[in-house]
Backbone as CSV, one residue per row, in Angstrom:
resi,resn,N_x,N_y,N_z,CA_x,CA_y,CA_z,C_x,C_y,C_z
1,UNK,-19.274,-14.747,7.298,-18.064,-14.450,8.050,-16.930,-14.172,7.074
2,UNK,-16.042,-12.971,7.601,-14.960,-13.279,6.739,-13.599,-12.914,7.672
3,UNK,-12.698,-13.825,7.130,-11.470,-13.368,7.665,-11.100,-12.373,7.333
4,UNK,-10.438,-11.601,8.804,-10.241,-9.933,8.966,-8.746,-9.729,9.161
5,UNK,-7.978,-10.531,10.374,-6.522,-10.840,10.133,-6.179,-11.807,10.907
6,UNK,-4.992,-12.068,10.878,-3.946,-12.724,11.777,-3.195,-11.695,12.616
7,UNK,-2.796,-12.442,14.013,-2.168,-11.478,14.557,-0.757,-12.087,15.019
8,UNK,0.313,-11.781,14.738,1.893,-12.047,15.381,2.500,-10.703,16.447
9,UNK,2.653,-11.766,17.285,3.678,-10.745,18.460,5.231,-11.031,18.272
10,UNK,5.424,-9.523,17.593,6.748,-9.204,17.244,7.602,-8.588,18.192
11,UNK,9.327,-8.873,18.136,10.482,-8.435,19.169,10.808,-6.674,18.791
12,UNK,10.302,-6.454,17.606,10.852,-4.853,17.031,9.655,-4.959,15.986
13,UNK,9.024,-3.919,16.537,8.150,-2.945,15.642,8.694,-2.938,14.566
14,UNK,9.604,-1.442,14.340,9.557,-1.218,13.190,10.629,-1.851,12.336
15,UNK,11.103,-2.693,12.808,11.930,-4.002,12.142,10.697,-4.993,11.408
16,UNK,9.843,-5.044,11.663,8.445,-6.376,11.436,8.175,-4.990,10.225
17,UNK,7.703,-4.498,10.482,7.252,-3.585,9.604,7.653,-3.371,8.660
18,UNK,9.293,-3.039,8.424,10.162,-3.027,7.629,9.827,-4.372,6.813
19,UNK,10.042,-5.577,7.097,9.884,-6.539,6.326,8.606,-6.763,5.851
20,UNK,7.758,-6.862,6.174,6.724,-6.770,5.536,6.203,-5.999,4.272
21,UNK,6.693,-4.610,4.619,6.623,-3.701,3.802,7.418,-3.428,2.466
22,UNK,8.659,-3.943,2.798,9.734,-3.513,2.144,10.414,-4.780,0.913
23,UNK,10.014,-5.957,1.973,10.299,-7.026,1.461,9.400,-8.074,0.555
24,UNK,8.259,-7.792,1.633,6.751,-8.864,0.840,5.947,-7.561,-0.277
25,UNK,6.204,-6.497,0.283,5.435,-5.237,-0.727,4.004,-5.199,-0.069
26,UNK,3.716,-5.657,1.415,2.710,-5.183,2.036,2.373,-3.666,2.018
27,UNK,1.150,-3.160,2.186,1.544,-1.961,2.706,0.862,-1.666,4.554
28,UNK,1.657,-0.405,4.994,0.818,-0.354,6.161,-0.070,0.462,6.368
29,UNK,-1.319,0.283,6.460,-2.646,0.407,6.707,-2.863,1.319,7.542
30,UNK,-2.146,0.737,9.114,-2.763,2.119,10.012,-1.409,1.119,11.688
31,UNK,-1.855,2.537,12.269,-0.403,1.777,13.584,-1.778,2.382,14.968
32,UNK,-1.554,1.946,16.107,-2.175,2.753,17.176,-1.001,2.335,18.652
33,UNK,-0.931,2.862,19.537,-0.317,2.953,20.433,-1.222,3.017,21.690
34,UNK,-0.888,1.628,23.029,-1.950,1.905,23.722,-0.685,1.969,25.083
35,UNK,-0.627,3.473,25.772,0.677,3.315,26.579,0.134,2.559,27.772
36,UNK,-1.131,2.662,28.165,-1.376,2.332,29.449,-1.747,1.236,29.947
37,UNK,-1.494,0.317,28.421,-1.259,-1.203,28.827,0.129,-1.455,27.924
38,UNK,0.750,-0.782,27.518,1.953,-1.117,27.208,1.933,-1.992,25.554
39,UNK,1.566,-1.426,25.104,1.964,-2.415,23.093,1.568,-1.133,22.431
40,UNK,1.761,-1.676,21.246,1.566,-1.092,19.611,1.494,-2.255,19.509
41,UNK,0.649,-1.815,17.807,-0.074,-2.256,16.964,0.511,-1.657,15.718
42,UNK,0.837,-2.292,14.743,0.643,-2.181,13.280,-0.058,-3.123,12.230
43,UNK,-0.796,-2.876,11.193,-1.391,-3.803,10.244,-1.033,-3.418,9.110
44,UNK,-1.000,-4.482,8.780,0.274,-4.481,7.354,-1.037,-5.702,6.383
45,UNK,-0.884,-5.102,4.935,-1.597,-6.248,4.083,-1.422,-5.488,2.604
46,UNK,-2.148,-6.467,1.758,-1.946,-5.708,0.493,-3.258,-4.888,-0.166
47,UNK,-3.824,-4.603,0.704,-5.104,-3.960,0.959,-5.868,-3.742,1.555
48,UNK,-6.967,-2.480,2.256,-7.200,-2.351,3.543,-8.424,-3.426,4.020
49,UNK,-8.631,-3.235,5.282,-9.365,-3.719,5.641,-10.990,-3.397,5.422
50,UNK,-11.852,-3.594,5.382,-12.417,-5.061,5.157,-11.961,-6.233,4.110
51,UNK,-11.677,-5.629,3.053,-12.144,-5.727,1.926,-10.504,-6.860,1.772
52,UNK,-9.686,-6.471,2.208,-8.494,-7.767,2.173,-7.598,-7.851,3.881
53,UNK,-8.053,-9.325,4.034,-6.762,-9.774,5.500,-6.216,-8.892,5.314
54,UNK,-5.585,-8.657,6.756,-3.994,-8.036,6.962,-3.553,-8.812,8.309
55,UNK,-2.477,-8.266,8.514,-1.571,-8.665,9.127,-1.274,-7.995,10.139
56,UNK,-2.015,-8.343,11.628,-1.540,-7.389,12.951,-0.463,-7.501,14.094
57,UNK,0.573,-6.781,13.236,1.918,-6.997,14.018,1.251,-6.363,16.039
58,UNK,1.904,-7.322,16.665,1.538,-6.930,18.004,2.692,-6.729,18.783
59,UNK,3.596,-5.412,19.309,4.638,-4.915,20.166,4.461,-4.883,21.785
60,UNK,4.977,-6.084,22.651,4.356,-5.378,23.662,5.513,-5.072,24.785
61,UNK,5.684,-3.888,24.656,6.756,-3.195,24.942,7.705,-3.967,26.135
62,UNK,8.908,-4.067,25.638,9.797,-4.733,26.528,10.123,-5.718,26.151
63,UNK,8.980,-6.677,25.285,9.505,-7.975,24.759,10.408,-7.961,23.896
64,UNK,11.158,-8.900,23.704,12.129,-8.592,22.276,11.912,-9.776,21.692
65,UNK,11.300,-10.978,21.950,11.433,-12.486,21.640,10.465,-13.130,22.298
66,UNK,9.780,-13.872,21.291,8.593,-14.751,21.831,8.956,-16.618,21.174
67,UNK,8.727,-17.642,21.813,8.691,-19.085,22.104,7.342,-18.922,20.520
68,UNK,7.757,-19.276,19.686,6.840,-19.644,18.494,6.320,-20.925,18.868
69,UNK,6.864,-21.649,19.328,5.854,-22.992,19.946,5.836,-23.879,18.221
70,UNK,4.926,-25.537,19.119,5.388,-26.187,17.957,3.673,-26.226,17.388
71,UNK,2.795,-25.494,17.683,1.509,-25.376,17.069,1.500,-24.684,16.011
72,UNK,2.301,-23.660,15.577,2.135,-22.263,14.874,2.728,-22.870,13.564
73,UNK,1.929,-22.540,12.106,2.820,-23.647,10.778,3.067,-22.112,9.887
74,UNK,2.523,-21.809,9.446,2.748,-20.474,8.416,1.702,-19.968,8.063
75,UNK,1.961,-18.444,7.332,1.222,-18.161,6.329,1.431,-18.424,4.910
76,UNK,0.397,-18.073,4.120,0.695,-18.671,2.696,0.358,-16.969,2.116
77,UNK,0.653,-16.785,1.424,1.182,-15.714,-0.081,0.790,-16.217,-1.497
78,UNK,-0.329,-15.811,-1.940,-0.190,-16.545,-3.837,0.870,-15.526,-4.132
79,UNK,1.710,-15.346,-4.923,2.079,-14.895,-5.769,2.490,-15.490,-7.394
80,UNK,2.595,-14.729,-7.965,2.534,-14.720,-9.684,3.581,-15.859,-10.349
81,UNK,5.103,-15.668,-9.515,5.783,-16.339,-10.230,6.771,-16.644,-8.328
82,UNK,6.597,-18.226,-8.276,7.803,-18.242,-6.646,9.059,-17.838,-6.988
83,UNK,9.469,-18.360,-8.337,10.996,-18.011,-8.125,11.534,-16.735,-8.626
84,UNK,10.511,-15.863,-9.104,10.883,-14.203,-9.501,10.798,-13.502,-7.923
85,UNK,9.473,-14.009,-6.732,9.200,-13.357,-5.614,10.566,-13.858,-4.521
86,UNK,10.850,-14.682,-4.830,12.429,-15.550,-3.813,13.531,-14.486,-4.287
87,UNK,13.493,-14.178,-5.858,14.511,-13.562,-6.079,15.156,-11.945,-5.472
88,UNK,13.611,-11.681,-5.243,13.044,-10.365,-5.035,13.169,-10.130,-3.552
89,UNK,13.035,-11.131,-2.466,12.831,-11.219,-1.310,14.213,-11.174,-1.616
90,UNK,15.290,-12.184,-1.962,16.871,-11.893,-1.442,17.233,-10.697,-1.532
91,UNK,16.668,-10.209,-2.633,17.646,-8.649,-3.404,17.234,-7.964,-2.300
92,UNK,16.108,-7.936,-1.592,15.269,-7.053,-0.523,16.102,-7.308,1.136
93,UNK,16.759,-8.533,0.724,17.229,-8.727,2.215,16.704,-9.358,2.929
94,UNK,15.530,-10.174,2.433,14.928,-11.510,3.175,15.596,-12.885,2.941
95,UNK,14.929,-13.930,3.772,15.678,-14.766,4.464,14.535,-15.986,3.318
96,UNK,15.328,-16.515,2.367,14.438,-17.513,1.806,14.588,-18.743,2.469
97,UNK,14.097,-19.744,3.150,14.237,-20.722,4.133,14.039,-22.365,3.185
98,UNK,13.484,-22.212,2.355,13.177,-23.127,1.480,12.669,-22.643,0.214
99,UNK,13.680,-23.266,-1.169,14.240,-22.475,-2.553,12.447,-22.825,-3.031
100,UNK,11.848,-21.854,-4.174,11.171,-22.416,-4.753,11.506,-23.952,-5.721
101,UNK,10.442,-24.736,-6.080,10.141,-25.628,-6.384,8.851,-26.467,-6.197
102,UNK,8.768,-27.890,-6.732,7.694,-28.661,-6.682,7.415,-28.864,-5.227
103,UNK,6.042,-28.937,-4.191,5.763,-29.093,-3.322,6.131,-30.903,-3.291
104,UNK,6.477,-31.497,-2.384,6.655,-32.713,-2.076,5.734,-33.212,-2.534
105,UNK,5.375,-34.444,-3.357,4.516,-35.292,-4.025,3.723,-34.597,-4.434
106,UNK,3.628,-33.783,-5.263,2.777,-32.528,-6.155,3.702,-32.035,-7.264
107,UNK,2.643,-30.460,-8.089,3.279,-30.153,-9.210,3.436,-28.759,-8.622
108,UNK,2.746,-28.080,-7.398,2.336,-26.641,-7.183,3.856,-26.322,-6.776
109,UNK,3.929,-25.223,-7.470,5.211,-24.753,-6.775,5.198,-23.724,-5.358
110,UNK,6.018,-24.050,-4.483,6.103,-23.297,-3.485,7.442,-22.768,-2.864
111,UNK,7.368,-22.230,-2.023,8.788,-21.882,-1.420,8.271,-21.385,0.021
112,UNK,9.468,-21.037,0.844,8.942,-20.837,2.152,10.260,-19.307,2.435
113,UNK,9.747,-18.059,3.499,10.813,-17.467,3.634,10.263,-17.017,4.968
114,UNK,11.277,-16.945,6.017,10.707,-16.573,7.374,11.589,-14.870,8.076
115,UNK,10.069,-14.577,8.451,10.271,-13.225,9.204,11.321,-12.977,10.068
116,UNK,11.320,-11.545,10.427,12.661,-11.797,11.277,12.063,-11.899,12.774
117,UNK,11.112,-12.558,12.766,10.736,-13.201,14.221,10.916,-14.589,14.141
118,UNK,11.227,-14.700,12.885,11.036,-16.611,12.645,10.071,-16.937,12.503
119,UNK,8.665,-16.569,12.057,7.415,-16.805,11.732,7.942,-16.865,10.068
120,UNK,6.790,-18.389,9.766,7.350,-18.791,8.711,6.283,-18.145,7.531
121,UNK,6.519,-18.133,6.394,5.644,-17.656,4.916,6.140,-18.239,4.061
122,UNK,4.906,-19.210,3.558,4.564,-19.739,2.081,4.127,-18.855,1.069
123,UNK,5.277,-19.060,0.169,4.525,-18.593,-0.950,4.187,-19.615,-2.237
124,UNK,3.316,-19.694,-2.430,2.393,-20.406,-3.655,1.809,-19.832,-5.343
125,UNK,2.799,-20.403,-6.161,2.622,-20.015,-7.314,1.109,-20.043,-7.507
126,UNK,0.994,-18.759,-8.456,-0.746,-18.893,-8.810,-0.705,-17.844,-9.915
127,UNK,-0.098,-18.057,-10.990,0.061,-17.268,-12.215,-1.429,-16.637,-12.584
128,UNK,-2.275,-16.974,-11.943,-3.663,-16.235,-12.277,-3.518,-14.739,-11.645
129,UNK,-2.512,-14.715,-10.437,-2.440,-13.375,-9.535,-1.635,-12.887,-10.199
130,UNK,-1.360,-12.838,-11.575,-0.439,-11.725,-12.356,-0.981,-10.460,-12.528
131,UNK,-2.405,-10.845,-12.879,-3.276,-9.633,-13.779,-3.979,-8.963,-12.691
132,UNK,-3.663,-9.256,-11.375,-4.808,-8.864,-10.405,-3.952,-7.400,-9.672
C-alpha cells in the first residue's frame, strides 16, 4: 500500500492553490472540474503522483468555510532548515503560527504555519532533505 493523498475542503480555490504553490513551493499537478455535482479539484505536491503524496484541495462550489473540527491535527513537511523555510513562508506571505524551535521535551526542531483555511502544517527539520 502506499499513501496517494490527503484531501482538504477549501473556501477559495485558487486562493489554496496560491498558497501552496507559491508559499510551500508545491507544485500543481493537475485541476478537474465536475459541474454537475458542483466542486473542483486541485492537487498540489512536490511531485506527481504515484511516485510522491499530494495534496487534494476540494472546492465545493458555494462553500466559503468549513468547521475544521477538533479531530483534524496537521500535516508535517521535512524540510532542510525550519528557520530558513519560516523565513521564506513570511517573505511569501504566509502565516507562521508557531516560530521554529526545539519540539517540547525533545531536540527536533519544528515549527507550525497554517493555511488560509486554518488547516495547520508542521514543518520538521531534516537536514538530510537538503541534497534531495
Amino acid at each position: 500500500m502506499r499513501l496517494l493523498h490527503t484531501m482538504l475542503r477549501v473556501g477559495n480555490l485558487q486562493r489554496s492553490i496560491n498558497f501552496y504553490t507559491q508559499v510551500l513551493g508545491m507544485k500543481l499537478n493537475r485541476t478537474s472540474e465536475n459541474p454537475e455535482y458542483k466542486y473542483s479539484l486541485a492537487f498540489v505536491g512536490y511531485g506527481p503522483n504515484p511516485d510522491h503524496s499530494e495534496i487534494e484541495l476540494t472546492y465545493n462550489w458555494g462553500v466559503e468555510s468549513y468547521d475544521i473540527g477538533t479531530a483534524y491535527g496537521h500535516i508535517a513537511l521535512g524540510v532542510p532548515d525550519v528557520y530558513a523555510a519560516c523565513a521564506a513562508i513570511k517573505a511569501a506571505g504566509g502565516n507562521v503560527t508557531r516560530e521554529a524551535g526545539a519540539v517540547k521535551g525533545g531536540a527536533t526542531v519544528i515549527a507550525f504555519v497554517t493555511d488560509p483555511d486554518g488547516y495547520k502544517i508542521e514543518l520538521i527539520q531534516r537536514p538530510d532533505y537538503a541534497s534531495k
